[in-house]
C-alpha positions, 0 to 999 in steps of 0.5 A, a space after each residue: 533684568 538680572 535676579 536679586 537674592 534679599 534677606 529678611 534682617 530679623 528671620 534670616 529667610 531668603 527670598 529671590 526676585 526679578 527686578 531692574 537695578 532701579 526698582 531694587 534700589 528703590 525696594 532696599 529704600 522702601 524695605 529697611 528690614 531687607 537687605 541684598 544677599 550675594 548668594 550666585 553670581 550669574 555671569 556670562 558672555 553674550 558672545 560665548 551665550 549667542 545673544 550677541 555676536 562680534 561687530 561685523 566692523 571688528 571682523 572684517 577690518 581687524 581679524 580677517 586682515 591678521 588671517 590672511 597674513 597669518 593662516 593663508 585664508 584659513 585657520 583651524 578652529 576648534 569646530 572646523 577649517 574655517 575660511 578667512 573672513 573679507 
């Protein structure tokens, strides 16, 4: 669940919350006097992050085939040699 910057209309005071999309719709229709303030975009990638890892399928059926043709079964990354996946 992402956090939402809202403004209070008449005093211009930020407050940060931690909400599901659905409870910060329906907060901005209970709360009039509020409204959403983008002050940070959070984005990252899930994969770059750790929490999620690239499909076993996509690595073995499309990258480990396009390594064997191309690096001879291996390549250099940026960490290491690193043998071909099958």
């Amino acid at each position: 669940m992402p956090n939402y910057d809202f403004r209070f209309k008449p005093t211009g005071q930020i407050t940060e919350r931690f909400m599901s999309i659905a409870e910060m719709e329906t907060f901005i229709k209970d709360n009039p006097d509020y409204e959403v303030a983008f002050l940070k975009m959070q984005v990252g990638d899930p994969v770059l992050l750790g929490v999620k890892g690239v499909p076993s399928d996509f690595t073995n059926h499309v990258i480990a085939p396009i390594e064997n043709r191309l690096f001879k079964k291996r390549r250099e990354t940026r960490f290491a040699t690193k043998k071909a996946q099958v």
